[in-house]
C-alpha positions as CSV (number, residue, x, y, z in Angstrom):
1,X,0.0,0.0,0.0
2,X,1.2,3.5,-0.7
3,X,1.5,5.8,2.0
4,X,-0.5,9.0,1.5
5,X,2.9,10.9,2.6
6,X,4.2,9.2,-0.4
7,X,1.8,9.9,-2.9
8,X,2.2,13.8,-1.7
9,X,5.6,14.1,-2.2
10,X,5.3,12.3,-5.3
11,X,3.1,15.3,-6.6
12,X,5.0,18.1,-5.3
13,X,9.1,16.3,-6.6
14,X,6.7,15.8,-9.8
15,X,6.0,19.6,-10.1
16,X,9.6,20.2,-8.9
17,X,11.3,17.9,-12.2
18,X,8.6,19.8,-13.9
19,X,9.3,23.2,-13.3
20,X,13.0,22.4,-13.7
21,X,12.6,21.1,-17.2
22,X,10.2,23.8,-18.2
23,X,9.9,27.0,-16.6
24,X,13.3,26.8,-14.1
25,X,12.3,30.2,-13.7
26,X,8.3,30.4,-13.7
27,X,5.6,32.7,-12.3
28,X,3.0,31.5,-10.1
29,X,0.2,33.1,-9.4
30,X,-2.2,31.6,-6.6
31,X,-5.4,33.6,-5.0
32,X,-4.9,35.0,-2.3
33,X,-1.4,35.2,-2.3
34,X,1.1,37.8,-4.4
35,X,2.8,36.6,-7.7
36,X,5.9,34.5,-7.0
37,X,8.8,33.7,-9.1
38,X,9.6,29.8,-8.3
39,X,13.1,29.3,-9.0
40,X,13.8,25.7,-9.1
41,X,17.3,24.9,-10.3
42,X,20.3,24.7,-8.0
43,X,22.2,27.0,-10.0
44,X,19.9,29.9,-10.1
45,X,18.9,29.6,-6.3
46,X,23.1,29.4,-5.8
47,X,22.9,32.9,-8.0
48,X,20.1,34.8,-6.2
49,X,21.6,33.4,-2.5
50,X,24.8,35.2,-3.0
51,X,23.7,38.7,-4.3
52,X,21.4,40.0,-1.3
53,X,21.8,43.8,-2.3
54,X,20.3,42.9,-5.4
55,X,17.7,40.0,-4.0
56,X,16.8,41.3,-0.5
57,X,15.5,39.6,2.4
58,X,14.7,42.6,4.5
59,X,11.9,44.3,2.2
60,X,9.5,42.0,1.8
61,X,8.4,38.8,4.2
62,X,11.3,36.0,3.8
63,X,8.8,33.6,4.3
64,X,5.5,33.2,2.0
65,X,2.4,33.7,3.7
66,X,-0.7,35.2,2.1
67,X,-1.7,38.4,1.5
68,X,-4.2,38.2,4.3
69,X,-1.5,36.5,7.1
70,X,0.5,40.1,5.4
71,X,-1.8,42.5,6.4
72,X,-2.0,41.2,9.5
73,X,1.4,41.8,10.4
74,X,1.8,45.0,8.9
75,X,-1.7,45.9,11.2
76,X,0.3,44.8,14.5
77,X,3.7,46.0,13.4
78,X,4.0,49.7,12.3
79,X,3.1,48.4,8.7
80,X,6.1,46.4,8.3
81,X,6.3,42.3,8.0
82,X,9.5,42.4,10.2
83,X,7.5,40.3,12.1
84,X,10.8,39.6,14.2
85,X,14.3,40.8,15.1
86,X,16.6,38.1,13.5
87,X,18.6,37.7,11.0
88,X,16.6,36.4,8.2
89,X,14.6,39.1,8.7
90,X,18.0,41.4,7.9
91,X,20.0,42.7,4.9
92,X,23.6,43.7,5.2
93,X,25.4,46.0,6.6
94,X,23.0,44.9,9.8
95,X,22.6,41.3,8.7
96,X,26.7,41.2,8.6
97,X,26.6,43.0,12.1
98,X,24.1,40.7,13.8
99,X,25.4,37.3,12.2
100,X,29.0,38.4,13.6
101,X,27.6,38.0,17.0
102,X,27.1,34.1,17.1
103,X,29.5,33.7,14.4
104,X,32.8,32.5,16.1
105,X,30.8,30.3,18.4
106,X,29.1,28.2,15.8
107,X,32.3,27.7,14.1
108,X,33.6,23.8,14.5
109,X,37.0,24.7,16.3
110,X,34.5,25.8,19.7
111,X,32.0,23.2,18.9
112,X,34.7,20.6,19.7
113,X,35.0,21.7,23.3
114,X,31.4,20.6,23.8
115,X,31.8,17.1,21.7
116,X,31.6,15.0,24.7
117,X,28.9,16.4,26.3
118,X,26.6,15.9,23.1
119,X,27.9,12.4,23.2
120,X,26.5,11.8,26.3
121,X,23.5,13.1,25.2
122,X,23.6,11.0,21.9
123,X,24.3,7.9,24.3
124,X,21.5,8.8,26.6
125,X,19.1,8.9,23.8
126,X,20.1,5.9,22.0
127,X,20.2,3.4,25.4
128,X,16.4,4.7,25.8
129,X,15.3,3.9,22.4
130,X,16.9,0.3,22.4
131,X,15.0,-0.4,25.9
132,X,12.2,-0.5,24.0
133,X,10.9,-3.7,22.0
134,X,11.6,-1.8,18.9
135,X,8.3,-1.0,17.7
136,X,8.1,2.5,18.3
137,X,7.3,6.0,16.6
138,X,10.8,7.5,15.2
139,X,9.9,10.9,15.2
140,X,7.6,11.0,18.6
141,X,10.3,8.2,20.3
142,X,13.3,9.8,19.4
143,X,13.9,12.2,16.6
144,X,12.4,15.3,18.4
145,X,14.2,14.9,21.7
146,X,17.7,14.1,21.3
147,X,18.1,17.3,18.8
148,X,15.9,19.6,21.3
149,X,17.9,18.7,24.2
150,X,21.3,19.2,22.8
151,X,20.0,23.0,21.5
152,X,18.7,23.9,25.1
153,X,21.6,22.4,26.5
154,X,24.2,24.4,24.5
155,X,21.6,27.3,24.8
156,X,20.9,27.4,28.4
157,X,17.7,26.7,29.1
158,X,16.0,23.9,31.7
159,X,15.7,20.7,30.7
160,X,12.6,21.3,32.6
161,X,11.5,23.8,30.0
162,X,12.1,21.7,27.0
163,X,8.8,20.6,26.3
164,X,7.2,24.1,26.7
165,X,10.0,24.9,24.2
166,X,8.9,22.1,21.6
167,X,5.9,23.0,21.7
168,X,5.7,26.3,20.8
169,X,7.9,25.3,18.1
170,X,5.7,23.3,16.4
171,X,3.1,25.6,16.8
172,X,5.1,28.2,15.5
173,X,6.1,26.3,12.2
174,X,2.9,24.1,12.1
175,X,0.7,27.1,11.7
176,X,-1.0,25.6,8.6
177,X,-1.2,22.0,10.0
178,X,-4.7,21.6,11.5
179,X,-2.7,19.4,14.3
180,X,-0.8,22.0,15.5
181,X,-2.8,25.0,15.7
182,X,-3.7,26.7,18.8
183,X,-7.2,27.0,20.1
184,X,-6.8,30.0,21.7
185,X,-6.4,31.8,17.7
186,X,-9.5,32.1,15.6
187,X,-9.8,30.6,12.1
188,X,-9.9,33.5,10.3
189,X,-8.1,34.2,6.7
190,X,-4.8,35.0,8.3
191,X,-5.2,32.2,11.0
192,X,-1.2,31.0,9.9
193,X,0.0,34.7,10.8
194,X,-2.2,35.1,13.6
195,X,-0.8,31.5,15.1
196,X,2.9,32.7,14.1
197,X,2.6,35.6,16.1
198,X,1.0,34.3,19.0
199,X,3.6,31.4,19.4
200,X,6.3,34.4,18.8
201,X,4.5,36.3,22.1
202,X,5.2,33.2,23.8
203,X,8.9,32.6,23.6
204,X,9.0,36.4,23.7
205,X,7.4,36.2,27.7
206,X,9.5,33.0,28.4
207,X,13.0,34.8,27.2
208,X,11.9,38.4,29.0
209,X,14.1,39.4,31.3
210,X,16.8,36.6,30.7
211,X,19.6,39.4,29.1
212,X,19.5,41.1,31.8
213,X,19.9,38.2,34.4
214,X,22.6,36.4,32.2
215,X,24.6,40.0,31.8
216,X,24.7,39.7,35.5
217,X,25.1,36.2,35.8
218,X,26.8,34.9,32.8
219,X,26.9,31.1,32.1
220,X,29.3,28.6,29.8
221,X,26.1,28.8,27.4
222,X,24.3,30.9,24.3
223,X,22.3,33.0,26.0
224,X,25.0,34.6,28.1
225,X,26.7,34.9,24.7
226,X,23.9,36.7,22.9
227,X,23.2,38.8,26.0
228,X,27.1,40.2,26.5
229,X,27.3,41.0,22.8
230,X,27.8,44.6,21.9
231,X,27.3,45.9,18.2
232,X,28.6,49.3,17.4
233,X,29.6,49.4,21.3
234,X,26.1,48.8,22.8
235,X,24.7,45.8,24.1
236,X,21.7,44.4,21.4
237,X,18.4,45.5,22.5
238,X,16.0,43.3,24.3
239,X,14.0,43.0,20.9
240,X,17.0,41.3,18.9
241,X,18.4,38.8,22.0
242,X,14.7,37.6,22.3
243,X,15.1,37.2,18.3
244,X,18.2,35.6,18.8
245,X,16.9,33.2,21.1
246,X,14.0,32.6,19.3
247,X,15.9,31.8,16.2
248,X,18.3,29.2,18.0
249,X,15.5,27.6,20.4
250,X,13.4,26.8,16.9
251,X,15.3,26.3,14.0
252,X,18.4,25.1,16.4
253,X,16.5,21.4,16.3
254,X,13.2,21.0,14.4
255,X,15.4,20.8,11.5
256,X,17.6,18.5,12.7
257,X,14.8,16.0,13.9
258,X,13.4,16.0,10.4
259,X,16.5,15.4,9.0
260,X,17.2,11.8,11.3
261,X,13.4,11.3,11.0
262,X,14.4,10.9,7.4
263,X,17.3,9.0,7.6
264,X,16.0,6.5,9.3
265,X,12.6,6.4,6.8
266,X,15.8,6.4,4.1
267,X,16.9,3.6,6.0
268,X,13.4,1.5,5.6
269,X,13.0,2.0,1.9
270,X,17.0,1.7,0.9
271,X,18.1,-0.9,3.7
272,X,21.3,-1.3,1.5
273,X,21.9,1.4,2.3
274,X,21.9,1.1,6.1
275,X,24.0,-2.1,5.7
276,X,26.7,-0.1,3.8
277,X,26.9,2.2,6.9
278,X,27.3,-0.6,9.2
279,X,29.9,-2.1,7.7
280,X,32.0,1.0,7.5
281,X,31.2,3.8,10.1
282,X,33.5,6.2,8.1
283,X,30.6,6.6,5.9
284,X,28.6,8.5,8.6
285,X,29.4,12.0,7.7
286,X,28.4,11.2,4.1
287,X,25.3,9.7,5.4
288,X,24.6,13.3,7.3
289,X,25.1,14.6,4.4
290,X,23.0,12.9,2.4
291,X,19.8,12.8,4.7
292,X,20.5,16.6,4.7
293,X,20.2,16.7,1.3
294,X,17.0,14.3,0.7
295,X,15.2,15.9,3.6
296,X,16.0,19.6,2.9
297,X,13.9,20.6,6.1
298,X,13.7,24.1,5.4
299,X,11.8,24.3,2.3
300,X,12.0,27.9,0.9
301,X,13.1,31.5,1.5
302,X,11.5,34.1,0.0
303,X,13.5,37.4,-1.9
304,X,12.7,40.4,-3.3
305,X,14.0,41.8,-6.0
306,X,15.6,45.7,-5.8
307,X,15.7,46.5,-9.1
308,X,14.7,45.1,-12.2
309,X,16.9,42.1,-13.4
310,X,17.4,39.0,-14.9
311,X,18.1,35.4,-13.8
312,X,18.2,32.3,-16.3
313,X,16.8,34.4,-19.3
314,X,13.6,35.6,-17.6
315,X,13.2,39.5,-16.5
316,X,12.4,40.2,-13.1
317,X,11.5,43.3,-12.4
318,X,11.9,45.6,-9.4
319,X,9.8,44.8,-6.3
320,X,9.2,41.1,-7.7
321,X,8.9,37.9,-5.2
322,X,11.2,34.9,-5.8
323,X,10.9,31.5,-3.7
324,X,14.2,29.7,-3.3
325,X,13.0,26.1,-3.3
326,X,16.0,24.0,-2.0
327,X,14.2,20.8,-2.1
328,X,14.0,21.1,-5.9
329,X,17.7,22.5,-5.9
330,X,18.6,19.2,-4.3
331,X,17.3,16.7,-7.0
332,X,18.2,18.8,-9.7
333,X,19.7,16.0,-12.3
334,X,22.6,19.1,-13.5
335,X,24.1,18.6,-10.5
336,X,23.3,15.2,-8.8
337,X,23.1,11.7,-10.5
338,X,20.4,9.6,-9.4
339,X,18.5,12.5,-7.2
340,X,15.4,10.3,-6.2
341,X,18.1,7.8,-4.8
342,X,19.7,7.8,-1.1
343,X,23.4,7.0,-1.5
344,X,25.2,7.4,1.6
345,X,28.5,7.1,-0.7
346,X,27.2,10.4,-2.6
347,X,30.3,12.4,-3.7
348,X,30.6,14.9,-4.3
349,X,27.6,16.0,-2.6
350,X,26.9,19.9,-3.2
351,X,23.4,20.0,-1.4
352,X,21.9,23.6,-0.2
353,X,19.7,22.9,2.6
354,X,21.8,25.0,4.6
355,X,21.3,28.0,2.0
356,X,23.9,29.1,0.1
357,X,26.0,32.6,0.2
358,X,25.6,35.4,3.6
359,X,22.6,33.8,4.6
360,X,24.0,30.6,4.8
361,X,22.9,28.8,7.7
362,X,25.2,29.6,11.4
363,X,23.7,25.8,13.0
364,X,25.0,23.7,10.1
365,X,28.1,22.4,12.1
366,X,26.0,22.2,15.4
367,X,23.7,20.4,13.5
368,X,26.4,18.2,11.8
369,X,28.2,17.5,14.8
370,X,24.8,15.7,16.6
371,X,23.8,13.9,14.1
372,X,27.2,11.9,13.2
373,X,27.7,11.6,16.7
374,X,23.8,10.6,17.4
375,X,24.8,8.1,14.1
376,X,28.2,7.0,15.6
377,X,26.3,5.9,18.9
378,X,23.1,4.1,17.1
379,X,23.9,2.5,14.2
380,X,26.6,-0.6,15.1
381,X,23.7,-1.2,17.5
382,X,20.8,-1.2,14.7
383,X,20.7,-3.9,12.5
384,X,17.2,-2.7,10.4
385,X,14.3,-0.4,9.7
386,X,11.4,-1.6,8.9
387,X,7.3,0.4,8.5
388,X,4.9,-0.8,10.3
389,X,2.7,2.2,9.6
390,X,2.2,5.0,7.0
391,X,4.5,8.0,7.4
392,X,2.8,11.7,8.0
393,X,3.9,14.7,6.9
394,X,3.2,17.9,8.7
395,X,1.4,20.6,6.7
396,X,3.8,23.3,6.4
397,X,5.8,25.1,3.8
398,X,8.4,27.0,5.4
399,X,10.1,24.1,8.3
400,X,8.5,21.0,8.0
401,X,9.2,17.0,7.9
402,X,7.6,13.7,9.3
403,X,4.8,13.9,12.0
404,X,5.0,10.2,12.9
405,X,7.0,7.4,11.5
406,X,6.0,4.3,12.9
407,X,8.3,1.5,12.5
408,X,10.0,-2.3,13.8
409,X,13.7,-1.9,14.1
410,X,16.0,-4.6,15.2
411,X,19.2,-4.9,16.8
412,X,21.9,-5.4,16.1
């Protein structure tokens, strides 16, 4: 039996070949929301990524809601869709200025000092999962905690806290997914807006007040990072740490659970693939890699262009909306043979889920660090992968990956 998750993605890789093969640079135009440019191939999102002068993130929303979920925004927000104080909200010079501030830390020479302690965590994780008699949920069971608790470790919050921190996250990414939304939101036209913002309000109450505390107080963590930071001699303001903080307690693991979420679904429906890894555990960064790539958790950013232009033949002109669609980038048959197939021996293996260019994204190593040490410590102990279930996918089109993933594994 086909799983429904299959049969979606199935449509929307279908449209992505499509678009690829015949309009790589093609205007879609969908009620309710403004025109977008869909820019498909690797090579053109690669071109757009590293000009942000001329393809701006700061102007318009960097994320595609519709016109309604807009408005709203602009209504509560001085008429603006900076909807928050982060960086992919930001164009240089103060996108350079405010990446500089977590730069250094996220760079794989510091992350080395904390390698043990994520192993510990990986460990930890991986002895609970293999208590069980293997027939389990992979994203519920395991995916979504090991990668939350590493981020509020290294970020400094309360283990205590961590489920009040997953789930706003999901309500804050989930906003179109019927299973996620709040009940305390109405269902009006811009219901995705209206739950993005309240979910933002939340983390916005939880962080209040911590800068202050952890400028005081400073701790071997994130927040006391972010919080002792100066930009052009001053200390950030409230409104960017709480962005900050926002940014890394969010992004900093949803993506990352999707991504082993989908290595281990990879694992099911290529189990060659997870025998390959077994027999030689120097394959494991490639395997990161490579669930990276077939995942692509973050699937779009939105730019705007400043003046008129053109990419791959086609004008754009000044004030248009293009939607950088990485999943697409990451089957594109100009730059990866066999794209519908998981090869954990893929090389080389020039993915962009991490973005490409300034905005590239500061977590990759973070991110690449748990997951081959979260690999390291579960597979010589996991001998298959097996379905017991359909997968879901959650409805979203910003962050998004498997809901539940019910499976039989067996040890090894």
């Amino acid at each position: 039996m086909l799983a429904e998750s299959h049969t979606d993605e199935k449509v929307f890789y279908g449209a992505y070949k499509w678009l690829r093969e015949n309009r790589p640079v093609g205007l879609a135009k969908l009620d309710g929301f403004d025109p977008v440019w869909l820019i498909s191939k690797h090579a053109d999102i690669m071109e757009v990524e590293k000009q942000p002068e001329l393809f701006t993130s700061g102007v318009e929303n960097p994320i595609l809601n519709d016109q309604a979920s807009d408005a709203f925004i602009r209504s509560i927000n001085n008429g603006t869709v900076r909807a928050i104080d982060m960086v992919t909200y930001m164009d240089p010079p103060e996108h350079t200025k405010m990446r500089g501030v977590t730069a250094q830390w996220f760079m794989p020479r510091n992350l080395r000092t904390f390698e043990e302690r994520i192993r510990g965590l990986a460990r930890a994780a991986v002895d609970k999962l293999l208590e069980s008699d293997g027939r389990v949920d992979i994203v519920q069971d395991f995916a979504l905690r090991f990668p939350l608790h590493v981020i509020m470790t290294l970020l400094g919050v309360p283990e205590s806290d961590e489920p009040r921190m997953l789930k706003l996250t999901q309500e804050l990414f989930g906003a179109n997914d019927p299973e996620q939304q709040r009940d305390d939101v109405k269902l009006e036209p811009d219901v995705a807006a209206r739950m993005w913002m309240a979910a933002v309000g939340d983390f916005y109450a939880y962080f209040s007040g911590l800068s202050d505390h952890r400028r005081a107080n400073p701790a071997d963590d994130l927040l006391s990072v972010i919080a002792n930071a100066k930009v052009d001699g001053e200390y950030l303001s409230e409104s960017l740490c709480n962005g900050y903080y926002l940014a890394i307690a969010t992004a900093g693991h949803d993506t990352t659970s999707s991504t082993i979420s989908g290595a281990m679904r990879a694992f099911a429906e290529f189990p060659e693939e997870l025998k390959r890894v077994r027999e030689d555990l120097s394959l494991i960064p490639s395997l990161v890699d490579e669930a990276i790539r077939w995942v692509a958790p973050v699937k779009h950013f939105m730019r705007a262009a400043s003046r008129d232009t053109t990419l791959h033949g086609q004008e754009i002109k000044s004030g248009d909306r293009l939607m950088l669609c990485y999943p697409s980038g990451n089957r594109d048959e100009d730059v990866f043979d066999s794209p519908d197939v998981f090869d954990v021996t893929r090389k080389p293996n020039r993915h962009i889920s991490f973005g490409y260019g300034p905005h590239m994204c500061l977590g990759q190593h973070v991110a690449k660090l748990e997951m081959r040490i979260l690999f390291e410590e579960l597979i010589p102990r996991l001998k298959s992968v097996d379905l017991t279930g359909d997968p879901k996918l959650s409805q979203a089109n910003f962050v998004g990956g498997l809901t539940r993933l019910p499976v039989q594994f067996t040890k090894a």
